[in-house]
TORKE-865293 format. One line per 8 residues: their letters; for each residue x, y negated, z of C-alpha. Coordinates in nm, 3 decimals, m for minus. Layout:
# TORKE-865293
a = X,Y,Z; ...
This chain:
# TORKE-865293
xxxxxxxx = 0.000,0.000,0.000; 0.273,m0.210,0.100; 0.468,m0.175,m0.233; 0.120,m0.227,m0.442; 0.088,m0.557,m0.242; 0.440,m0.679,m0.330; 0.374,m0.548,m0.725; 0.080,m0.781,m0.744
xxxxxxxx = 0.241,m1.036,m0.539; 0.528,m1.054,m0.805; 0.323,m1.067,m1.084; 0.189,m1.401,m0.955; 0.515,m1.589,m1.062; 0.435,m1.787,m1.372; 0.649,m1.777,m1.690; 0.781,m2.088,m1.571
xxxxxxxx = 0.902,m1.999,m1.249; 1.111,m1.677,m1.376; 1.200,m1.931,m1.616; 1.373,m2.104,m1.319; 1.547,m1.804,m1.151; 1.864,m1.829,m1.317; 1.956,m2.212,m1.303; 1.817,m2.180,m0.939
xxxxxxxx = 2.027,m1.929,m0.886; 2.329,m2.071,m0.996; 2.266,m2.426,m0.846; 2.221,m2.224,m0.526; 2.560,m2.040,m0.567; 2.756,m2.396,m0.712; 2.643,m2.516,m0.350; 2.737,m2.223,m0.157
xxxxxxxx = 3.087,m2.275,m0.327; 3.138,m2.638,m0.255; 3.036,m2.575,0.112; 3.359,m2.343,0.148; 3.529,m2.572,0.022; 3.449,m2.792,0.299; 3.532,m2.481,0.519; 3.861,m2.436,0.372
xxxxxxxx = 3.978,m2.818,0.405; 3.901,m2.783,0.764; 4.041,m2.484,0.904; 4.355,m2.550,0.675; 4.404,m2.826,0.800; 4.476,m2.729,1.164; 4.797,m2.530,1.167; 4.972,m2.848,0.992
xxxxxxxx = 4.852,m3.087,1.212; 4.904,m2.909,1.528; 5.247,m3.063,1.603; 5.117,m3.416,1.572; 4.783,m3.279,1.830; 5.047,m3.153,2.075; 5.192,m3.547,2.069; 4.850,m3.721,2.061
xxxxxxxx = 4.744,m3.475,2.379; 5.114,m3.523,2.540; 5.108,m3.140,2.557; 5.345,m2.830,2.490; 5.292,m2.580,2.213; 5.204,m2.329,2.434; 4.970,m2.578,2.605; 4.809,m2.717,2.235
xxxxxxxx = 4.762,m2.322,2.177; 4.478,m2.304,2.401; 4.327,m2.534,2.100; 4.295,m2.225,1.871; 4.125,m2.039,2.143; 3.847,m2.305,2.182; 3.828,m2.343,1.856; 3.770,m1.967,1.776
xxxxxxxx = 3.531,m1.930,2.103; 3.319,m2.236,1.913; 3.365,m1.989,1.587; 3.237,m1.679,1.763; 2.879,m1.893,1.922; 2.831,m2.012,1.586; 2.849,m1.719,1.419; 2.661,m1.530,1.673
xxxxxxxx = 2.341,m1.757,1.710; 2.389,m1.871,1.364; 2.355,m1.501,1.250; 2.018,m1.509,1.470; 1.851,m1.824,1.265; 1.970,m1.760,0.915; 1.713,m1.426,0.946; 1.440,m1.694,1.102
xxxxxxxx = 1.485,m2.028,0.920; 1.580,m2.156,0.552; 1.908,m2.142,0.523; 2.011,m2.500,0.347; 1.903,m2.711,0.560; 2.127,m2.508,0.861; 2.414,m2.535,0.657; 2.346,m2.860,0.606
xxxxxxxx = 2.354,m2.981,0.959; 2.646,m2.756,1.018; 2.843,m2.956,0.785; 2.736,m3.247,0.924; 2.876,m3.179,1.268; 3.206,m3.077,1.105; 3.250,m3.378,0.970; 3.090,m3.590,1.275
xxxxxxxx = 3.415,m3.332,1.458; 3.678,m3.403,1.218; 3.677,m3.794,1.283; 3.645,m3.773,1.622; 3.937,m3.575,1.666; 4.191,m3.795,1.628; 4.053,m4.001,1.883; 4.054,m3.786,2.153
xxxxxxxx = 4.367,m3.888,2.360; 4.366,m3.586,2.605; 4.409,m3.203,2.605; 4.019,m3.175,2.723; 3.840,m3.419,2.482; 4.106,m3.200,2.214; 3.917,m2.935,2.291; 3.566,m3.024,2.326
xxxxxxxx = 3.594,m3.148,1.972; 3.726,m2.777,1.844; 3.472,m2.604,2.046; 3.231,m2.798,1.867; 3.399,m2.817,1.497; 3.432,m2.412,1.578; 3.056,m2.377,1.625; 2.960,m2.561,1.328
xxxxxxxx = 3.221,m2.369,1.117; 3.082,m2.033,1.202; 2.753,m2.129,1.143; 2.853,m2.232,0.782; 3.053,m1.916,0.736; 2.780,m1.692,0.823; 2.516,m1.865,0.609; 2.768,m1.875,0.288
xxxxxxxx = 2.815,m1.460,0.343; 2.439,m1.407,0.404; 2.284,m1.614,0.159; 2.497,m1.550,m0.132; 2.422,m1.156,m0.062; 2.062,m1.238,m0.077; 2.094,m1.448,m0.368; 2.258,m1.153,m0.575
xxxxxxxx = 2.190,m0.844,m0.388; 2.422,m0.535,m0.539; 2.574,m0.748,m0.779; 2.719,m0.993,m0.520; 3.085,m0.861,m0.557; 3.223,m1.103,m0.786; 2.997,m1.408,m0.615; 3.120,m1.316,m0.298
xxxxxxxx = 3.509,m1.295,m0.394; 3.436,m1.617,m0.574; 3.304,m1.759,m0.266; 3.625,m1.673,m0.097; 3.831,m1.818,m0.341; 3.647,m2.148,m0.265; 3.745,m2.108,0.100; 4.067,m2.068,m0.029
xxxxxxxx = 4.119,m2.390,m0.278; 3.991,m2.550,0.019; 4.268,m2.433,0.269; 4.522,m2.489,m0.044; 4.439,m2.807,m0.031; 4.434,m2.961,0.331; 4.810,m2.913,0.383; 4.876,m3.139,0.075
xxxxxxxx = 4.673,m3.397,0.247; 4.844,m3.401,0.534; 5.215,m3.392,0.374; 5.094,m3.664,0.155; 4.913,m3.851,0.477; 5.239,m3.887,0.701; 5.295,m3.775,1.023; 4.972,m3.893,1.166
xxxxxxxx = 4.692,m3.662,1.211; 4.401,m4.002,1.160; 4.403,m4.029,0.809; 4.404,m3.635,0.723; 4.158,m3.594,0.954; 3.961,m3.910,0.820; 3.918,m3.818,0.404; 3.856,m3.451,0.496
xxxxxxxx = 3.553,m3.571,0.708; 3.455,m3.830,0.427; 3.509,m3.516,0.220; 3.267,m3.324,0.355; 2.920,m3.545,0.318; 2.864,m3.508,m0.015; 2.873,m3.170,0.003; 2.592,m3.192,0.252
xxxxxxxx = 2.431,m3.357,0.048; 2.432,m3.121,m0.206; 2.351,m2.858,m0.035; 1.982,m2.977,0.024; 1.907,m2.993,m0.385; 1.849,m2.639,m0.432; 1.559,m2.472,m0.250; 1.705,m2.185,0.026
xxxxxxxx = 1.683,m1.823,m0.097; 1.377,m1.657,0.061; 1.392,m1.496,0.385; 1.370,m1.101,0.395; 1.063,m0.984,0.408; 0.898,m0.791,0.705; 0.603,m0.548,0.585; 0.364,m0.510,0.847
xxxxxxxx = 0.387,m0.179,1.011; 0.708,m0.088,0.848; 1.026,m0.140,1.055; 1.315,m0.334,0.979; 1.648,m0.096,0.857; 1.859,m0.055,1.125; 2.253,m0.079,1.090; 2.468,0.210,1.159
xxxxxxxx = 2.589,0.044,1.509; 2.901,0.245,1.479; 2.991,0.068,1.155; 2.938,m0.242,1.225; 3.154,m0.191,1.566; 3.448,m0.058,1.329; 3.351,m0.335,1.050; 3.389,m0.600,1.359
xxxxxxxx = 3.706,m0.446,1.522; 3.927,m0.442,1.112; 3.774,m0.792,1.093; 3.906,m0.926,1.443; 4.260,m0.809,1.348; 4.258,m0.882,0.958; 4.108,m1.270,1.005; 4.376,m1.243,1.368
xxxxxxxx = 4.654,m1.211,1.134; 4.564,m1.456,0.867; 4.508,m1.709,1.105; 4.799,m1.686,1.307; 5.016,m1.646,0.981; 4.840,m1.944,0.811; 4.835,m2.137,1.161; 5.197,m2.084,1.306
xxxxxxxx = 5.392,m2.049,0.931; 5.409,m2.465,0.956; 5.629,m2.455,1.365; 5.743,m2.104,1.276; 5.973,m2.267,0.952; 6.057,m2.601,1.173; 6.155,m2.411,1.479; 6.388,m2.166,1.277
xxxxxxxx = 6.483,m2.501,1.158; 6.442,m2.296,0.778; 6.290,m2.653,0.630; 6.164,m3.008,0.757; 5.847,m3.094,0.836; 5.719,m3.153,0.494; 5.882,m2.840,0.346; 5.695,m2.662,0.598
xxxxxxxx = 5.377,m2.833,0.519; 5.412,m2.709,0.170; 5.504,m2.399,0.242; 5.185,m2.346,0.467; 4.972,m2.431,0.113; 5.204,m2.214,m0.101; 5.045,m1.926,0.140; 4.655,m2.067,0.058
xxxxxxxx = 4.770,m2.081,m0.245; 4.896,m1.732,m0.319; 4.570,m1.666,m0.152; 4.340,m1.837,m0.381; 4.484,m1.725,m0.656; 4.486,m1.383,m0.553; 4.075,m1.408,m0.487; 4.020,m1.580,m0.872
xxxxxxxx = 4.204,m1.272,m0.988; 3.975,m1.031,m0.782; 3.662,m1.168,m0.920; 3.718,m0.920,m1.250; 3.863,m0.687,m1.042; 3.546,m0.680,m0.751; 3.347,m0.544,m1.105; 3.579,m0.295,m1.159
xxxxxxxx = 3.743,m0.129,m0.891; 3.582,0.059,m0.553; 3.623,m0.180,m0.248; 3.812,0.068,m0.062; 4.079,0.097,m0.367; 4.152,m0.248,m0.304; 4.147,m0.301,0.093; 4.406,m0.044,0.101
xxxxxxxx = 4.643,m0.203,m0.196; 4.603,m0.521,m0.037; 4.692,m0.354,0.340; 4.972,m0.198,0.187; 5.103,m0.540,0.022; 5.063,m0.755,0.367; 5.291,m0.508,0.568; 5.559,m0.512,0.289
xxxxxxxx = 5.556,m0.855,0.308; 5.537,m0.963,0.627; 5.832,m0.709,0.651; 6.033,m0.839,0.383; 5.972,m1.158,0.627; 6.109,m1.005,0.948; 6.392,m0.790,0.780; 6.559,m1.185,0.651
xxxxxxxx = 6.394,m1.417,0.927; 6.672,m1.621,0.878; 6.644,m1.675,0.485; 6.406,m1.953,0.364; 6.358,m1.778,0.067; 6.253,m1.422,0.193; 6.014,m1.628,0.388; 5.901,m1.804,0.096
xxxxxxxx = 5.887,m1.490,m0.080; 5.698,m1.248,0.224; 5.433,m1.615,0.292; 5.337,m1.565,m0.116; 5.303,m1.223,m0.117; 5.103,m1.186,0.232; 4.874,m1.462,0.110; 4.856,m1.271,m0.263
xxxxxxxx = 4.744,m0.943,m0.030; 4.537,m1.087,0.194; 4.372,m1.253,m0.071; 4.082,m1.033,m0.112; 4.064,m0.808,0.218; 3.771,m1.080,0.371; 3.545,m1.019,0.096; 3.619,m0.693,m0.025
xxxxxxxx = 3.559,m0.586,0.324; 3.183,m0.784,0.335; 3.112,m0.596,m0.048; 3.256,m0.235,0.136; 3.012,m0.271,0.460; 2.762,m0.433,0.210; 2.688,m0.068,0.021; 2.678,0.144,0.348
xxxxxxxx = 2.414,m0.116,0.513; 2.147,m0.374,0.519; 2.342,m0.667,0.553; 2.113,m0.935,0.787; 2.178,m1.248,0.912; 2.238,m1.041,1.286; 2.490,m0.795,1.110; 2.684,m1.070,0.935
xxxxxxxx = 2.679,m1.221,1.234; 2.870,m0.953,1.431; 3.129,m0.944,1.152; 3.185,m1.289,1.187; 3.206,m1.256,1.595; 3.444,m1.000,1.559; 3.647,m1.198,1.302; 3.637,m1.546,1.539
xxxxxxxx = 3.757,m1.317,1.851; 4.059,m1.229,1.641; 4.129,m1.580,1.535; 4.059,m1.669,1.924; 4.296,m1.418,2.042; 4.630,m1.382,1.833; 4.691,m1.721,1.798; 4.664,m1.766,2.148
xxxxxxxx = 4.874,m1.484,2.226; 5.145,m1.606,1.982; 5.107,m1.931,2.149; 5.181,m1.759,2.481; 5.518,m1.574,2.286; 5.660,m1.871,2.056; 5.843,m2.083,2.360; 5.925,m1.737,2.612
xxxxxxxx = 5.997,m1.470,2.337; 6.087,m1.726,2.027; 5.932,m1.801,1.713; 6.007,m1.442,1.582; 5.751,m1.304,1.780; 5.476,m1.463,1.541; 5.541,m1.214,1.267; 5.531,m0.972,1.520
xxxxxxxx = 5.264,m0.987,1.634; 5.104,m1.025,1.252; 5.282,m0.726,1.143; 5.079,m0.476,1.449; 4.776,m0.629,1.364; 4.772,m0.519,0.995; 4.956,m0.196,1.117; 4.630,m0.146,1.346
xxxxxxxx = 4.359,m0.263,1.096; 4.480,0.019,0.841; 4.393,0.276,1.157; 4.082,0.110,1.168; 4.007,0.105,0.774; 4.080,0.458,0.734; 3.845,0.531,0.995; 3.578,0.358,0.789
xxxxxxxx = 3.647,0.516,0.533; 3.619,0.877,0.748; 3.305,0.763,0.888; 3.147,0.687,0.467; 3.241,1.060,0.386; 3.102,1.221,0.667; 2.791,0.988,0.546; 2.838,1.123,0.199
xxxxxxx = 2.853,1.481,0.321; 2.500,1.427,0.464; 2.344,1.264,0.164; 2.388,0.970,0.246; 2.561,0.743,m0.055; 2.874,0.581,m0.002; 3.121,0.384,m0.278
């Protein structure tokens, strides 16, 4: 009865309106895009500036740390009430106001003259960011269902031109962190803007007397645990690669600045070239290529910590590999489950605890152990998220076994 309902239901939609679908469609995905990169600017712009937010807060490094930790527990509300109203709400508007407080956030922050009002700013920019991320993931899924792949690599590789492109504006800025700050928050309200053109995709829907899938809870636990430590390694390596080259005193300040975008950069284009490659290959194929290519590098980085150039050389290849782990991941979990607004919501906790955690923890290392024990700590939280992977993977062919498809 249900399905005769939505048959008739669908065959209300005038000529017109189907008409519609696919310039909707696209104008929906064209905003999804810009948002991330809004998303991008702002969390690439952190690791650059944080030597400048240690001066403006009078703090250490290991003190300024704690910043990534506030910022991540923002990250991991966001994400998890965010996942909660994106399956209750309209999704534009949401991402809307989200975007709004980042840039409200990003301003402010450079006016906050103590450690405290430091971090009651990144709490708050962390909230709004996680709200944004989930809403991008979730609404471009329900925009293109099975097909999302390519959308949802391309989505990435937004996030990434984004992140690319805030440590140029900050070499180019000075030493200050006001004016960086400053055009990426002016940056960000068009995009808002935009965002409220096209109407929101529409929300599942709930048949009456027929329950809502549930997620396989032990899946999205392992999803959430490979997520912590993947996006826990990116972040430290993308947040600590600016002090880690000063303090080895490998480059100056601006070398390091560029060198922190050369890694956003390897990583954006390593998500344009995945788009094709999202069509083509099996998720799993890729996540462990890309696994393999992150520990190689990041060794290649420890082996000659005191060459520039093996650094230069491990930063583009990590960000190459890591390029397409994020989404590939989202695409993997994506054919094994419903993916809601709550599930996408306890990826995106797990992958905010992560960024929470390791960056703290290398924070807690850099001045007692020395700057070396950043790309330790990246290199055991790749060599742990391939245990985890392949115990996905484990978990899909026992599925399999029992009828159940997996990729």
């Amino acid at each position: 009865m249900g399905m005769m309902q939505m048959s008739a239901s669908t065959d209300t939609f005038s000529n017109a309106a189907v008409a519609r679908t696919k310039p909707v469609r696209s104008l929906q995905t064209a905003s999804y895009f810009a948002a991330f990169v809004g998303l991008g600017l702002t969390i690439g712009s952190f690791g650059p500036t944080l030597p400048g937010l240690a001066a403006q807060a009078g703090a250490s490094l290991g003190a300024v740390s704690f910043l990534f930790m506030a910022r991540s527990l923002g990250y991991l509300v966001g994400s998890s009430r965010g996942g909660r109203l994106f399956d209750r709400v309209r999704g534009h508007t949401l991402m809307a106001s989200a975007l709004a407080v980042m840039a409200l956030m990003m301003a402010l922050v450079p006016l906050a003259p103590t450690l405290w009002l430091l971090t009651a700013a990144l709490l708050a920019l962390g909230a709004a960011e996680g709200t944004l991320d989930v809403g991008g993931n979730v609404l471009v899924v329900r925009v293109h269902g099975r097909g999302v792949g390519p959308y949802m690599n391309g989505l990435h590789f937004f996030f990434g031109v984004g992140a690319l492109l805030a440590p140029i504006v900050v070499a180019q800025s000075g030493q200050g962190v006001k004016l960086p700050y400053r055009v990426i928050a002016l940056a960000l309200l068009p995009v808002t803007g935009f965002l409220l053109r096209p109407p929101s995709p529409a929300l599942p829907l709930k048949e009456e007397g027929i329950p809502a899938p549930r997620a396989d809870s032990r899946l999205v636990a392992l999803v959430a645990l490979f997520l912590f430590l993947y996006v826990g390694a990116e972040v430290s390596f993308g947040g600590w690669i600016y002090t880690y080259t000063v303090s080895l005193k490998l480059g100056g300040a601006t070398t390091a600045a560029y060198l922190t975008s050369a890694f956003w950069g390897a990583l954006t284009l390593g998500r344009l070239l995945a788009i094709p490659l999202a069509a083509r290959l099996r998720p799993r194929t890729v996540l462990l290529c890309d696994l393999a290519g992150c520990l190689a590098s990041v060794g290649v980085i420890l082996l000659w910590s005191d060459s520039f150039a093996a650094t230069a050389a491990g930063t583009l290849g990590l960000g190459f590999s890591m390029a397409s782990i994020f989404p590939m991941t989202l695409t993997l979990a994506g054919r094994r489950m419903t993916i809601t607004g709550r599930v996408t919501g306890w990826f995106i906790v797990g992958a905010s605890a992560g960024s929470m955690f390791l960056p703290w923890l290398i924070g807690q290392l850099f001045e007692r152990v020395g700057p070396r024990s950043t790309m330790l700590v990246v290199v055991l939280a790749l060599a742990l998220a391939v245990v985890v992977v392949v115990s996905i993977l484990r978990s899909s062919r026992v599925k399999c076994s029992q009828g159940v498809a997996a990729d």
